[in-house]
C-alpha positions in Angstrom: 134.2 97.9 71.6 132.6 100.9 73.4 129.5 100.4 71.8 129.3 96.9 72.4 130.0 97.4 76.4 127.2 99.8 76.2 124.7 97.7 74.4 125.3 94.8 76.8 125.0 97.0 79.8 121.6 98.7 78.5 120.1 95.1 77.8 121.1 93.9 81.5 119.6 97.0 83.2 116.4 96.5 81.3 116.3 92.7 82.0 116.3 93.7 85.7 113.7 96.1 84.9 111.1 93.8 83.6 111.8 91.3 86.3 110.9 93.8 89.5 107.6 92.5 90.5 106.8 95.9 91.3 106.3 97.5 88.3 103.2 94.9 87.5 100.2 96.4 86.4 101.2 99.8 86.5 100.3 100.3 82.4 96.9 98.5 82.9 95.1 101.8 83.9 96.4 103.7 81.4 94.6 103.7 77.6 96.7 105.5 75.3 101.0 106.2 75.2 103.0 108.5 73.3 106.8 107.6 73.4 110.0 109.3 71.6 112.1 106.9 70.7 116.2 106.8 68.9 118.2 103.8 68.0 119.3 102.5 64.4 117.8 101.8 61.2 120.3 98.9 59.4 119.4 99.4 55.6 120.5 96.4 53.7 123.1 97.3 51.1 123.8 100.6 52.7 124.6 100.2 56.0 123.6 101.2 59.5 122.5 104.8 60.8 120.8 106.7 63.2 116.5 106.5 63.0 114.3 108.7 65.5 111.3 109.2 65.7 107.4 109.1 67.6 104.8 106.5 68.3 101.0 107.0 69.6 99.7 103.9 71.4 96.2 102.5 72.1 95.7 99.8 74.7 92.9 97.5 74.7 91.7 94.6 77.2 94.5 95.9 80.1 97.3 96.2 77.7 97.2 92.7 76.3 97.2 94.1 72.7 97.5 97.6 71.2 97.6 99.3 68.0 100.6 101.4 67.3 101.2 104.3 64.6 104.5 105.4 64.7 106.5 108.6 62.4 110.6 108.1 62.2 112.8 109.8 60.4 116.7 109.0 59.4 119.5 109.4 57.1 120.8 106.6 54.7 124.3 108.1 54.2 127.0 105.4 53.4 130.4 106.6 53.6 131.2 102.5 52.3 129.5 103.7 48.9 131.0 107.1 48.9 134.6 105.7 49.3 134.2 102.6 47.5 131.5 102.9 44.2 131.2 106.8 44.5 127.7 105.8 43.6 124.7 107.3 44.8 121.4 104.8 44.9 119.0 107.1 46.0 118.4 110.7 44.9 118.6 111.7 48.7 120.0 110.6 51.8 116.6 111.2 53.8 114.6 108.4 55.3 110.9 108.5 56.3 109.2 105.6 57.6 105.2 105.6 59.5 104.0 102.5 60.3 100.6 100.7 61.5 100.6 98.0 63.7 98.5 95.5 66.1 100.8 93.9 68.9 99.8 91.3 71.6 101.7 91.1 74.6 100.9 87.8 76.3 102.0 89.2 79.9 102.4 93.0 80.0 104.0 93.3 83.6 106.5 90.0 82.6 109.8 89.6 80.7 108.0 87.9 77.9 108.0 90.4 74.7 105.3 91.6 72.7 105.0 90.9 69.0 104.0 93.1 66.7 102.9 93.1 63.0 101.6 95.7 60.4 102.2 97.6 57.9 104.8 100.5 56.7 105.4 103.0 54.0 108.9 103.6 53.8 110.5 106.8 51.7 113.9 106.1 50.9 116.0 109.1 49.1 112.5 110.0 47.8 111.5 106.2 46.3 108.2 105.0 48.3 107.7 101.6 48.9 105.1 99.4 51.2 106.4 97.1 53.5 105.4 94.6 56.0 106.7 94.5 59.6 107.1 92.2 62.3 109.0 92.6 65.4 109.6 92.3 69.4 109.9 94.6 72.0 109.0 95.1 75.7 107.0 98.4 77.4 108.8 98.5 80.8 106.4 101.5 83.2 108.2 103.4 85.7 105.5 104.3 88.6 106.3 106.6 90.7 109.5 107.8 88.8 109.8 111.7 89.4 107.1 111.2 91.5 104.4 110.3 87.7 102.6 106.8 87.5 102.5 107.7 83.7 106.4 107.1 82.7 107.6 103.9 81.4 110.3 103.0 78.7 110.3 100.9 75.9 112.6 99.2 73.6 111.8 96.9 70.5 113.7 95.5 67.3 111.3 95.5 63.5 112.1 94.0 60.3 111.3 96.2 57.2 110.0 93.7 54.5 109.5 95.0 51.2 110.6 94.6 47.2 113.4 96.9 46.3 114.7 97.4 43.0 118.2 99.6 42.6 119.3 100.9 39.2 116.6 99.4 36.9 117.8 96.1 38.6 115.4 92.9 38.8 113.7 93.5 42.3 114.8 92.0 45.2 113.7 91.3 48.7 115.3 93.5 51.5 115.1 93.6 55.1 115.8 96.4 56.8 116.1 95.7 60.5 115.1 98.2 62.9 116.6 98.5 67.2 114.9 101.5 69.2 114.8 102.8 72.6 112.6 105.2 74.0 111.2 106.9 76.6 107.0 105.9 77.1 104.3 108.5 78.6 101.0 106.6 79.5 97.5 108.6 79.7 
């Protein structure tokens, strides 16, 4: 119930952020963005745990669209299949994702979000697959916070697309859906 309080309370403040007039066209100067970013990774058939990780940025006509490489990192411990099967799908419990993507915000200093799509190479317990990915999110700049024009944050949701096959099982389609937050430099 905590958790849910807290979720609802993050996506009202950052409504209200994207609505303030006044953070405009503060990323149009800017080119390029590095951001951290934490949330969860929601592996279907093992359940939901924590994903970090970095993303680089590239802006081109005034934010409108950018291309995005991003490096995360999480686990894919279950204690649902420890209790339950005391089976163990993967040879690890390590997850490494990087991704390439193209996004096209439609109005960079609005609430509408962008929409991204690419690609992903996705390392589960040491079993690679390629992916595709679509997804949502919004890039929300901060001038002036700590008295920087470069600070922003960001928060997006991904789907993980790929064909998964699990103990020499017929392969089947998963989607792994991803939720982030992070916080944005612009330079």
């Amino acid at each position: 119930m905590i958790t849910r309080n807290i979720c609802r309370a993050a996506a009202l403040s950052l409504f209200l952020l994207t609505s303030i007039s006044c953070f405009a066209d503060a990323q149009a100067r800017f080119e390029h963005s590095i951001s951290l970013s934490g949330g969860l990774y929601a592996a279907s058939g093992v359940g939901t745990n924590f994903y970090y990780g970095a993303r680089y940025d590239y802006y081109v006509l005034g934010g409108r669209y950018f291309f995005e490489a991003s490096l995360c990192t999480g686990s894919l411990s279950s204690t649902v299949l420890e209790k339950v099967s005391k089976a163990q799908l993967f040879n690890s419990d390590r997850l490494t994702t990087y991704e390439f993507s193209v996004a096209f915000d439609a109005n960079p200093s609005g609430t509408v979000p962008f929409l991204l799509f690419g690609v992903a190479g996705i390392n589960q317990g040491g079993t690679t697959s390629f992916a595709g990915v679509i997804g949502f999110g919004k890039r929300v700049p901060l001038p002036g916070l700590f008295g920087v024009n470069g600070l922003g944050i960001r928060f997006d949701a991904r789907d993980h697309i790929f064909s998964q096959t699990l103990n020499n099982s017929d392969p089947f389609i998963v989607h792994n859906i991803v939720a982030t937050v992070g916080v944005q430099v612009y330079f």
